[in-house]
N, C-alpha and C positions, 0 to 999 in steps of 0.2 A: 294972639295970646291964648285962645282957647283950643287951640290944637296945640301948643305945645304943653298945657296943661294936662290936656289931653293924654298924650302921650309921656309924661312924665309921672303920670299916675298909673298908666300902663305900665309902663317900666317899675317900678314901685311896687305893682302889684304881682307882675313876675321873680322880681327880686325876694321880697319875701316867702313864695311856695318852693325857691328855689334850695336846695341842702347840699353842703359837702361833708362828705365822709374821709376819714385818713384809714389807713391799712393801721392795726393794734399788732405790733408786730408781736408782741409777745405774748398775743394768745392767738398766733397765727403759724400754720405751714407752709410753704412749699414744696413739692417731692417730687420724685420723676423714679419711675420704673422701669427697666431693659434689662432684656434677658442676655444671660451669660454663658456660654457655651450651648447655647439651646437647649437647657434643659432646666435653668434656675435662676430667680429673680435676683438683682442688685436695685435698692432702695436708694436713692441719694437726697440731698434738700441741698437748702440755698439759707445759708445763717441770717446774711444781709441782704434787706428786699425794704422796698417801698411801694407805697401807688394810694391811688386817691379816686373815688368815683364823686361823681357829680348831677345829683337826681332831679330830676321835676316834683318832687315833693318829698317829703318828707318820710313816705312808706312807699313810696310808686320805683321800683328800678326799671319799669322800662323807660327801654332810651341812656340809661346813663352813661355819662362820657365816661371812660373809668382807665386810669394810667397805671403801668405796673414798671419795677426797674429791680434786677437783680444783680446785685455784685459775684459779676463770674469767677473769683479767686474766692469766695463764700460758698464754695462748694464742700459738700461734707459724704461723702459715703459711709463713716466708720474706719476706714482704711486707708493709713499719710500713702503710701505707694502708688494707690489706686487714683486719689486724689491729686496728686503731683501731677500723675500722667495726665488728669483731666483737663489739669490747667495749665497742658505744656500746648503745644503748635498740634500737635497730634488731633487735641480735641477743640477745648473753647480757647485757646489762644488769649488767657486770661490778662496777658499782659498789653495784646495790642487790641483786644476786644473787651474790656473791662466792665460792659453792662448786657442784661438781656434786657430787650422793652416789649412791651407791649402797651397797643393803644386801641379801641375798640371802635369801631365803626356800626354798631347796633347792638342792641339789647334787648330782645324780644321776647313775651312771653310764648312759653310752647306750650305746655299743661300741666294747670294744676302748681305748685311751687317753683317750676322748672322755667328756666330762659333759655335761649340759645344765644349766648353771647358771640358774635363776632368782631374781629382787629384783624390787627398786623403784629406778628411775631418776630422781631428782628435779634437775630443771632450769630452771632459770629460773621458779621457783614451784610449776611444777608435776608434780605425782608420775605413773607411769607401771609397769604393770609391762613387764617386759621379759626375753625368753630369750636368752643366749649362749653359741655351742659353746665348749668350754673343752675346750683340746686336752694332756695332760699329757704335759710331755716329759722328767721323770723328778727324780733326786735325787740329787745330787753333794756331794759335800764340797770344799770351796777350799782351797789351800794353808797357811791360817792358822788350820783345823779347822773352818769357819764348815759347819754344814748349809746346804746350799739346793736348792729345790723349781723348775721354771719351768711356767709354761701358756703359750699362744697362746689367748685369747681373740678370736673374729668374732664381729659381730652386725649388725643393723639397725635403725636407726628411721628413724620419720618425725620429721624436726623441727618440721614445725606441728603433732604432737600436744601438743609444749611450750612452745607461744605463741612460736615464733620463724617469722613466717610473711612477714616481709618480703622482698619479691624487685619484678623489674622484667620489665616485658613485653618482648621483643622485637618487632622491626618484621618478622623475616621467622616467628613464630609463634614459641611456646613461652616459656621463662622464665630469667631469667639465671641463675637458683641453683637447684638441683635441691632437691627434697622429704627425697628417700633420702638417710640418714646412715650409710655404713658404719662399723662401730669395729672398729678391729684392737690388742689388748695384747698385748704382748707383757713378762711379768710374771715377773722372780723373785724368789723369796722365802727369805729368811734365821729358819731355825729359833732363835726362842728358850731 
């Protein structure tokens, strides 16, 4: 009797330091960066996105489990043409690959505000792991009591590592759609 009392106070006591947070989507970004013709950036985002981190305390992110999911036909660059093609077999194959996820395998602090978040990036079929600086810019309360947390996530990938390797040769050298994918979040989240 006294060991499971034991440990159901333990449990009890974990359970309460423990916090979940939700993605606020609408004071939040996703974006992505690549260059076009090698010589000028194209900005795109992602309209529909969710994810949820899950803390050891209530101001503590490391370690946090943290899920991310992007509806791939929510892509937006400013331009129907540009966007079509993104969401045709060409690129993300929006109709048989309908999410991007990501799920985090560590949270560590590096220095000072900054983590080095890693996961697994899965995209267009295929899985990838992948680091990003996850920059913490603190914890406010809104006018309505809501808790909320924000990051600044950078990162980089190559997008032919996830079968999106369609691009066009130019006539005076190089390639119409750059390799490098920068990702910029900018992510707040509302304490449960």
């Amino acid at each position: 009797m006294y060991i499971f009392v034991q440990v159901y106070m333990i449990s009890r006591l974990n359970s309460s330091i423990m916090a979940t947070w939700v993605i606020d989507a609408a004071h939040s970004e996703i974006q992505f960066k690549v260059k076009h013709l090698m010589i000028s950036t194209v900005t795109g985002s992602f309209g529909s996105f969710s994810g949820s981190a899950i803390t050891n305390s209530d101001e503590d992110f490391t370690d946090a489990q943290i899920s991310f999911t992007a509806v791939t036909a929510s892509i937006n660059t400013g331009q129907a043409d540009r966007d079509n093609h993104l969401r045709s077999a060409d690129f993300f194959d929006a109709e048989k690959y309908p999410e991007v996820t990501f799920t985090s395998s560590s949270m560590k602090k590096a220095q000072g505000n900054h983590y080095e978040l890693v996961g697994t990036l899965t995209m267009h079929g295929v899985s990838q792991e992948v680091k990003l600086d996850a920059e913490f810019l603190g914890i406010n309360k809104d006018p309505w009591g809501n808790i909320k947390a924000a990051f600044e996530l950078n990162g980089k990938i190559n997008r032919k590592d996830f079968g999106l390797t369609w691009n066009a040769a130019l006539e005076t050298g190089g390639v119409l759609v750059g390799e490098e994918v920068k990702i910029i979040a900018n992510v707040q989240l509302t304490r449960q």
